[in-house]
Every structure is written in C-alpha cells, then in structure tokens.
C-alpha positions as CSV (number, residue, x, y, z in Angstrom):
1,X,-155.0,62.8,113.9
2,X,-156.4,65.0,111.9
3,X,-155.2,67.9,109.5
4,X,-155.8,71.3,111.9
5,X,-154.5,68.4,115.0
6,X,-150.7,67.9,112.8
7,X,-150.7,71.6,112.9
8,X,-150.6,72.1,116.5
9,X,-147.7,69.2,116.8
10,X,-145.8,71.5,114.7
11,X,-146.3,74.6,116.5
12,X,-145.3,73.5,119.7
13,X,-141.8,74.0,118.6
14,X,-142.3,77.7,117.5
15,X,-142.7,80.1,119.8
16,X,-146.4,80.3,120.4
17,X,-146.4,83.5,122.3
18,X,-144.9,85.6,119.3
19,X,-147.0,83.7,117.1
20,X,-150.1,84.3,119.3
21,X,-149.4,88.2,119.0
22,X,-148.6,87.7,115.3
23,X,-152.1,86.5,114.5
24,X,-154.0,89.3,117.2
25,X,-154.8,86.2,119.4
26,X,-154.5,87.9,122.9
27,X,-156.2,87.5,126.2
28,X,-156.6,90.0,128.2
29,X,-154.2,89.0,131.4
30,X,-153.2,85.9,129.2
31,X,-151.4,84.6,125.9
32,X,-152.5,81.7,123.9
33,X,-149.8,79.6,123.4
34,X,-149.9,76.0,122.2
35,X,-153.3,75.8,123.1
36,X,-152.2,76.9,126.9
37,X,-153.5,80.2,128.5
38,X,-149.9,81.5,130.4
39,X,-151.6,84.1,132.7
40,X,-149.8,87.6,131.9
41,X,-146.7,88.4,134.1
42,X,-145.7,91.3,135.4
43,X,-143.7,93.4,132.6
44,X,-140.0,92.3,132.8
45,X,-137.0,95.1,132.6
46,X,-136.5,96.3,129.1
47,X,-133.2,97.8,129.5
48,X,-130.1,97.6,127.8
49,X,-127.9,94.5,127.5
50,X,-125.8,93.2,130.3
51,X,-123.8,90.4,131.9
52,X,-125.4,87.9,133.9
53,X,-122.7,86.2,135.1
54,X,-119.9,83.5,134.2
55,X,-120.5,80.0,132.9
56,X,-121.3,77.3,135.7
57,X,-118.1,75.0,135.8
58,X,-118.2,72.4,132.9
59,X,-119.6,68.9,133.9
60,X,-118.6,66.3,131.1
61,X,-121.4,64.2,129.9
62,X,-124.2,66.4,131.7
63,X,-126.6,69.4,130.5
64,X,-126.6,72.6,132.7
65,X,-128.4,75.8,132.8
66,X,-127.0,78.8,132.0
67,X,-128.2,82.4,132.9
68,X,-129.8,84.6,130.0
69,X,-130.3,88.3,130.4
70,X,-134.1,87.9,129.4
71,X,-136.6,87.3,133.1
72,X,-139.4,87.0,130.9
73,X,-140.2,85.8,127.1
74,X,-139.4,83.0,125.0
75,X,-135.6,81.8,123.2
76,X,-136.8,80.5,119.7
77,X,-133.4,79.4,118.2
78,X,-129.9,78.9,118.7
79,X,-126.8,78.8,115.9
80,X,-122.7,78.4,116.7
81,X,-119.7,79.5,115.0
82,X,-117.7,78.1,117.7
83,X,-117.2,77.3,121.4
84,X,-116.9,81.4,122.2
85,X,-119.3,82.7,119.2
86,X,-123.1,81.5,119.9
87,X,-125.7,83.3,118.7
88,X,-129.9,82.9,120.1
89,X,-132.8,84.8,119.3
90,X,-136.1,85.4,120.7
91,X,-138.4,87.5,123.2
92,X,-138.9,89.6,126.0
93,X,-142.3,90.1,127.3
94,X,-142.7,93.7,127.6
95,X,-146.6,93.6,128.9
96,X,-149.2,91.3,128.8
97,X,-149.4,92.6,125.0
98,X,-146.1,93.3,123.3
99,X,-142.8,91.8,122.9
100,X,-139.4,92.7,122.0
101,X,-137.3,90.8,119.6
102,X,-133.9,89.9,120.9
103,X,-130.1,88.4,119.8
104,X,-128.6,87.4,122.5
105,X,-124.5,86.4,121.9
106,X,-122.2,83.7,124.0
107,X,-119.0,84.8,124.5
108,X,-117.2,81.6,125.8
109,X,-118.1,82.8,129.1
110,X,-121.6,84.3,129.6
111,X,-124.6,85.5,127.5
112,X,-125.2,89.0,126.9
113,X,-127.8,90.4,124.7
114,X,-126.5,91.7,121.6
115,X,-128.7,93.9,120.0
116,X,-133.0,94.6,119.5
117,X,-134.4,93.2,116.1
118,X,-136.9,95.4,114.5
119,X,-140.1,95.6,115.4
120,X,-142.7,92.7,113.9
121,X,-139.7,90.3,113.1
122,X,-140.4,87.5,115.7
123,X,-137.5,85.8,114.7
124,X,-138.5,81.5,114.6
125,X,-135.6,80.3,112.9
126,X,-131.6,81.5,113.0
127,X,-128.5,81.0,110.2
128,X,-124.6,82.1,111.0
129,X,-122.3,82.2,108.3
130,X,-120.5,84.7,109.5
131,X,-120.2,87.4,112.6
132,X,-121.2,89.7,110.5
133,X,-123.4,88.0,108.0
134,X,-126.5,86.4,110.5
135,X,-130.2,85.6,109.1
136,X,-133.3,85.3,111.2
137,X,-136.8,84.8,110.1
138,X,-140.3,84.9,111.5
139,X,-143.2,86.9,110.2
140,X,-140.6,88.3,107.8
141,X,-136.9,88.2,107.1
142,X,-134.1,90.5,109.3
143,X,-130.1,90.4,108.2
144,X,-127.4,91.6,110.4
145,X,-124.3,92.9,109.0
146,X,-122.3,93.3,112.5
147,X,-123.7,96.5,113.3
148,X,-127.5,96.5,112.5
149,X,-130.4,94.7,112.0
150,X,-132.0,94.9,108.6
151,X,-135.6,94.1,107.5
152,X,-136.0,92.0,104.6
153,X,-139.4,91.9,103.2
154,X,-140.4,88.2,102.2
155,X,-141.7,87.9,98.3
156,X,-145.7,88.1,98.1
157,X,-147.1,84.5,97.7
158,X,-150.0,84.0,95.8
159,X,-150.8,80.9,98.1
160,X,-151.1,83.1,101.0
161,X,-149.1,84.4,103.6
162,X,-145.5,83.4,104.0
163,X,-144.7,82.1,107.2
164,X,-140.8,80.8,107.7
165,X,-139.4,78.3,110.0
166,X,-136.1,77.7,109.1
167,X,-133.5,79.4,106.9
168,X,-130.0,78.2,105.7
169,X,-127.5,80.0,104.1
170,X,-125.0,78.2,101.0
171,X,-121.8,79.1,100.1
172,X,-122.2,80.9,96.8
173,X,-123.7,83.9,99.2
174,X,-128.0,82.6,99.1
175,X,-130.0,82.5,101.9
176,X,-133.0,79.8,101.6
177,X,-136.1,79.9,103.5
178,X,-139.2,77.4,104.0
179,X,-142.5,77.3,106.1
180,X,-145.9,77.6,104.7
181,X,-148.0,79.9,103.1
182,X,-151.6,80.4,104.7
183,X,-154.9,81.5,102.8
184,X,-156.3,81.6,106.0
185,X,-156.4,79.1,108.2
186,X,-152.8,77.2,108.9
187,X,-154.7,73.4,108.2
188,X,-155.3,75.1,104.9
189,X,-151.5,75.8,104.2
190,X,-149.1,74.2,101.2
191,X,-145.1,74.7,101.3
192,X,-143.0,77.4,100.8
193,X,-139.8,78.1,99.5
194,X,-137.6,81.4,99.4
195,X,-134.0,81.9,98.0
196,X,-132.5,85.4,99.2
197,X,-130.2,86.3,95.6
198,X,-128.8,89.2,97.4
199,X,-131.3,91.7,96.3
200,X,-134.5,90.2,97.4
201,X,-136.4,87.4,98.9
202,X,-137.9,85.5,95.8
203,X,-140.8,83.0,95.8
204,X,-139.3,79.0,94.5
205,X,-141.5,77.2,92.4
206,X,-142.4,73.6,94.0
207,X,-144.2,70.5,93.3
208,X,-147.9,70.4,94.0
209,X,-147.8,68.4,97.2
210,X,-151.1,69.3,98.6
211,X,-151.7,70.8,102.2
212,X,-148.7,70.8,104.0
213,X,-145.5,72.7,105.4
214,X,-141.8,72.4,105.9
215,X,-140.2,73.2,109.0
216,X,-136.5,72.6,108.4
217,X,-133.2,73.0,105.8
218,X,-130.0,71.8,105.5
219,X,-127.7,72.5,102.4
220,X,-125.3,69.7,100.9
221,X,-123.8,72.6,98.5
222,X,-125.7,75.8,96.2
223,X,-127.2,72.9,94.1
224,X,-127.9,70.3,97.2
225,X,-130.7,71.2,99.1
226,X,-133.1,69.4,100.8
227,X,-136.4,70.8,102.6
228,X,-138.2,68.5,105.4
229,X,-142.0,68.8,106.7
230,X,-145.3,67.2,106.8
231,X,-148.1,66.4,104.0
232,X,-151.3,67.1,106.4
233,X,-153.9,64.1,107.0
234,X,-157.0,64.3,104.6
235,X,-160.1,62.1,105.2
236,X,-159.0,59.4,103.3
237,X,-154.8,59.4,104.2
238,X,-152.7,60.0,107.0
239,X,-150.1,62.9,107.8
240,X,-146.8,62.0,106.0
241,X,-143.7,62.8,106.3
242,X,-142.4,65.4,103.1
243,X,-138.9,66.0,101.6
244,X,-137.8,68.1,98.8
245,X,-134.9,68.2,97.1
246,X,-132.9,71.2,95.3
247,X,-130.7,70.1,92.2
248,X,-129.8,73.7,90.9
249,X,-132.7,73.9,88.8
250,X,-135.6,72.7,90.2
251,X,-137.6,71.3,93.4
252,X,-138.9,67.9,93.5
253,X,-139.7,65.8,95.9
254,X,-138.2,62.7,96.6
255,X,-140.3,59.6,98.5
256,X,-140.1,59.2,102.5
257,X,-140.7,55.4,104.2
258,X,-144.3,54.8,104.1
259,X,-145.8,54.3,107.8
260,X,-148.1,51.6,108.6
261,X,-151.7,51.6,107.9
262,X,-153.3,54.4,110.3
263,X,-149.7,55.6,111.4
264,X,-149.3,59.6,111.2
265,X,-145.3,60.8,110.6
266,X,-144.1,64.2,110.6
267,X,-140.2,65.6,110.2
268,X,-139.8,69.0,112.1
269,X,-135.4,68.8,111.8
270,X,-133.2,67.8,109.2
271,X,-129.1,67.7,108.8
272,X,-127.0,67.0,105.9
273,X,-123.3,65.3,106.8
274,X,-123.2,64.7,103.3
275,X,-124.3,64.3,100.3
276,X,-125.1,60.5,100.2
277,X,-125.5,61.0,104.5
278,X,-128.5,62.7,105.6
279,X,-130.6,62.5,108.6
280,X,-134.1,63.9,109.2
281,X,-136.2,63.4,112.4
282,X,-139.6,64.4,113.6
283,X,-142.5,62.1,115.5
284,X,-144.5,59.6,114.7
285,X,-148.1,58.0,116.2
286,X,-150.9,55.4,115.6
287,X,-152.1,55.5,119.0
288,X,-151.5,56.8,122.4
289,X,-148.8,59.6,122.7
290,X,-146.1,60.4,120.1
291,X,-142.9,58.8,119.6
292,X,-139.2,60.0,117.8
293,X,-139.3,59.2,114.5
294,X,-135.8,59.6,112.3
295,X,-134.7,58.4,108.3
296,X,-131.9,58.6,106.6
297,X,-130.6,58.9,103.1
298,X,-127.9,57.5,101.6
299,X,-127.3,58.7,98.6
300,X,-130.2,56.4,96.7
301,X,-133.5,56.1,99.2
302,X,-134.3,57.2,102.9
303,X,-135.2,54.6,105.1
304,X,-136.5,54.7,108.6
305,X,-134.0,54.1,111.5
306,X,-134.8,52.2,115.1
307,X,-135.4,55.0,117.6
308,X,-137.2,54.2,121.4
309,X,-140.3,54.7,121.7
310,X,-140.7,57.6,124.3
311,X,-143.9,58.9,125.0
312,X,-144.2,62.7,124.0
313,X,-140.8,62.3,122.3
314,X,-141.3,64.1,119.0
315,X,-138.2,65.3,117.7
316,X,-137.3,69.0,116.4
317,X,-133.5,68.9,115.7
318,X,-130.6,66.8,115.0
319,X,-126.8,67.9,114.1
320,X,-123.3,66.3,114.4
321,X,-121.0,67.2,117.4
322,X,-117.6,68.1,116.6
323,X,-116.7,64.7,118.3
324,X,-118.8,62.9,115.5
325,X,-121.5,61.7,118.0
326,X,-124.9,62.5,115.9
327,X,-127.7,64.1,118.6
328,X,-131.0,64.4,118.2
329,X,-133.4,66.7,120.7
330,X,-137.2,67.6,121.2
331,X,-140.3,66.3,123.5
332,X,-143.7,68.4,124.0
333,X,-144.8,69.1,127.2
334,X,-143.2,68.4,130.4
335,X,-141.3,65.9,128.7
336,X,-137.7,66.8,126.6
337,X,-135.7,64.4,125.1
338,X,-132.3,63.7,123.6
339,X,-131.2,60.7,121.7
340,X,-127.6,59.5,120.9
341,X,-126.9,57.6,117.6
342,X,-125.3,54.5,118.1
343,X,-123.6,53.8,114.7
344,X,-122.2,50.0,115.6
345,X,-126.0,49.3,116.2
346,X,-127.4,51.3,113.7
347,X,-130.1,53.1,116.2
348,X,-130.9,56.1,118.3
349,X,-130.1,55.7,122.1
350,X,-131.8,57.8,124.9
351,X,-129.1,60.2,126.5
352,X,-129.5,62.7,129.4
353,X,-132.6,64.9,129.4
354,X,-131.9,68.3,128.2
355,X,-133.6,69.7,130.8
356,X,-135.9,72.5,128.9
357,X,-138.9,72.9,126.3
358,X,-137.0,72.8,123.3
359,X,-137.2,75.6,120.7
360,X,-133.7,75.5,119.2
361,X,-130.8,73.3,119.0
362,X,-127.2,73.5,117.9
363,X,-123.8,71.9,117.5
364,X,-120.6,73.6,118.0
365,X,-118.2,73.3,115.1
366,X,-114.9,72.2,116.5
367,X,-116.1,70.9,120.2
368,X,-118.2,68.4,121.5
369,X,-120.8,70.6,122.8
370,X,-124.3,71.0,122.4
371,X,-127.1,74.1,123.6
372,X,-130.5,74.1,123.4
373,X,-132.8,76.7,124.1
374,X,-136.5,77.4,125.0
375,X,-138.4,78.2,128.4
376,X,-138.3,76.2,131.8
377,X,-140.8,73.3,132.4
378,X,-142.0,75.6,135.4
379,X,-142.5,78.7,136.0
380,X,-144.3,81.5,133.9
381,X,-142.6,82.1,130.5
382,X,-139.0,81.8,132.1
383,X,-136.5,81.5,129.3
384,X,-133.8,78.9,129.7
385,X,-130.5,77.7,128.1
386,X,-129.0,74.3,128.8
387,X,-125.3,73.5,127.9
388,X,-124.0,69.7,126.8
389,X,-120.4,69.2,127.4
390,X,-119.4,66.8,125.7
C-alpha cells in the first residue's frame, strides 16, 4: 500500500459523491465516487420535508431498514440523544451536478427531514449536545441553534486546506474538529486540529507527525481529548496507525502497537468510556484484502485487541450501547460488518451484518439500540438506514 492507496481506504467512508462535487470532479452523466463511476440518476423530488411512514415492528437482536424521505443521495452520519431524538445528515441528488445538504430527525417513530443546510456545507461528520445546539462539518463548519442553520467559516491553515471528518463537542461549551489539511493533493496532507471557543473556529497547534490525517474524536472531559487517524506509508515505512492526545495545554501524540514487518494499520473510529478505557478501531493489511483492526487504552499504553479476520472488514466506528455491549461497524464494498466485544474473552465477535455501506454509526444513550446509515449495496445512490434493536 502505498501513500495516495491509504487515502482512498479512508475515503470510502466519506461521502464520495459530495466530495467528488467538492473538488469539481464531475462526469458528465456520472459522479466519481470511491474510484466508482455511479451513472447520473434521474433528479429526485426536492420538496419539502415529510413522513414516510412508521417504524417496521422491532425485531430483537436483528438490523432493519427503515424509510428516509431522501430517493436519491448519500446519508454521511448519524448522532442520538435518545431512543425518540436521532439526528443524520447528508445528500439529495438534485441533478447529475448538484446536491442539497440535508438533516434528517427520528422521532421514535419515523424519519422526517428537518431542515436544508446551507449551500457548500457537505456535512461528513455530526455532534448533538443538545436539540438545539447540533454541529456538522464538511467543507466547512454549520451550527444549528433549533431554528437555523449557521455557517461557520473554518480558521485559514497555512498547511493547506482544511478538510474535517469528525467533530465533538465538551462540556465547558467547545466544539473540536479534525481531518487534514491539503496543499494540493490529499497523499500530500498532515493533521488538523480545530477548537470552536464560541467565537470562531481556531487552528490547534500539533506535533510534526508527517503526512497523515485523523478521521475521528472522542472527548474524556475539556482537558481529555484524544484524536485517531493514520501516518501515510513513505518508501521506506508502512501506514501507521496515529493518536493524539489533548491534556488542556497541548497536543502530543502518544505511541500506537507497532504492526508487523510490511503490515499497513489505519484507525478511522474512536470512543472514549473513560479515561483509563478507550477503544479505537480501523483496518489493517499485509496481504490480500483488509481486516478489522481495534486497540485499547488503559490508562498507561494501547495495545492491540483479537478481532476476526474478515475480508474487506475495515472498521469506521465503535460506541457503547446503553446495555453496555461495546459495537463496532464498517466493511468496503459489498461487504458491511459488525463486531460484538466479548469482554470474558477479551476479543471482538462477528454479529449480524448491518445490512448497508456504512457512513455513520451511533449508540442510543439509555437503550440498547444501534443505527447506521449510508446507501444500499444495490441500486443507484439509494440512501438507507438500518436499525439494531438490541
């Protein structure tokens, strides 16, 4: 694997099709996505929100579909205050050409769309604290107070161009952002770091890592912050997993498990239970296809746990259910996964297939249940939702 190739394994889990019309790359007829030509469907309904229906009846144990008010497009991520307040955003494909940002809301019974996001956002990355305190992020930075969307203009990096995917909020009132910033090519990228002080967005200073990028947050507490990603391959080393760590004052960033000779390890999700209890998960691969790759920290060091090795099983998230069962999600491809953690063993367990390409995950504080959403394995840019009740 080479640097440019770690790239692509990243994107996968962003939406390709935003980012596609993000960087001008259009076909006519067609959209570039993941190194996929989708050829262009016919221009969906652009109207104004509306109810598509009640829940299926809850199967225990099983993942379902559930009906989104979006025929065409792309949900990015996903984010739950509870069992009746879930939040996604994402796309609708207008034309072969242009898109429209949307929040879609779960009610506890169906999905409506809640509102339009302004224009150029295409949102990658989603944070709830509060109904009326949301964060997305994308090509730049959008807030919504419970009645509108607001743009918020990403600080100027001197690296290059900002690009976010992920954001998490803390409780003293901060958002935090990470991605990449790009001088021009994305192989070519180093980190990036943001901290919203409720003003402005405002570029962190980090550790000279090299070429690289993080592609997920999770905060312990205002001074407990920890940043996954991926140090890109050169010609002399292979791709290796990145953490960072925020202690209040500065980044730094903490050692991950070396891999074996030849082995290339990324971390695209990461999830804090606490602060000596932390899990981050991405892929791994020597040869062949990918695998699930997950460490842990415990206070001291992160260590690699036993995960099975599934073919095309990269993983992109992982989060505690409300039951305590930790879940882990992802796959590329036609393939989606989701592993179990099985804490008397001490390794990750396959569990029933979520049943969709995987852009976003969530928990659902208080329940045992679990979304993910993304597009259908078939079919032409058909956005889908899947449901775990646990």
């Amino acid at each position: 694997m080479h640097t440019n190739t770690s790239s692509r394994r990243r994107q996968f889990g962003r939406s390709s099709m935003a980012a596609a019309l993000a960087a001008g790359v259009v076909a006519v007829g067609g959209l570039i996505a993941a190194g996929t030509v989708w050829a262009g469907p016919a221009p969906a309904p652009a109207g104004a929100a509306k109810d598509v229906g009640a829940a299926p009846a809850r199967v225990a144990g099983q993942w379902q579909p559930t009906a989104v008010p979006v025929a065409k497009g792309d949900l990015t991520a996903v984010a739950a205050l509870s069992d009746k307040q879930v939040w996604s955003v994402g796309y609708r494909l207008k034309s072969d050409t242009q898109l429209e940002a949307v929040a879609l809301k779960w009610d506890g019974t169906s999905w409506k769309q809640q509102s339009t996001l302004p224009n150029g956002t295409f949102p990658q990355a989603l944070a709830v604290r509060s109904a009326s305190d949301i964060w997305t992020v994308g090509a730049t930075a959008a807030h919504w107070d419970g009645t509108s969307w607001t743009t918020r203009s990403l600080d100027r990096d001197p690296a290059g161009r900002v690009t976010p995917d992920a954001v998490v909020t803390t409780s003293d009132g901060k958002a935090w952002t990470a991605g990449r910033a790009v001088p021009q090519g994305i192989k070519n990228g180093v980190p990036a770091i943001q901290a919203w002080d409720g003003t402005a967005w405002r570029r962190q200073t980090l550790p000279d890592v090299g070429k690289g990028e993080l592609t997920s947050l999770t905060a312990v507490a205002p001074d407990d912050i920890w940043a996954a990603g991926t140090s890109f391959a050169t010609d002399s080393t292979a791709q290796t997993a990145l953490l960072l760590h925020w202690d209040g004052t500065s980044w730094t960033r903490v050692a991950a498990p070396a891999g074996a000779t030849g082995e290339h390890r990324w971390l695209s999700g990461i999830t804090a239970l606490g602060a000596d209890d932390i899990w981050a998960v991405g892929g791994s691969a020597s040869t062949g296809a990918d695998s699930p790759y997950a460490v842990h920290w415990d206070g001291k060091k992160w260590t690699d746990a036993k995960a099975p090795a599934i073919a095309d099983g990269r993983l992109r998230a992982v989060g505690m259910a409300g039951d305590g069962t930790l879940w882990a999600v992802g796959g590329q491809g036609a393939v989606s996964v989701a592993l179990r953690f099985d804490a008397q063993q001490r390794r990750w367990e396959q569990a029933a297939d979520p049943g969709v390409v995987v852009r976003g995950f969530t928990t659902v504080p208080g329940s045992a249940d679990l979304w993910t959403v993304g597009i259908a394995k078939q079919g032409d840019l058909l956005p889908a939702v899947t449901r775990f009740t646990g």
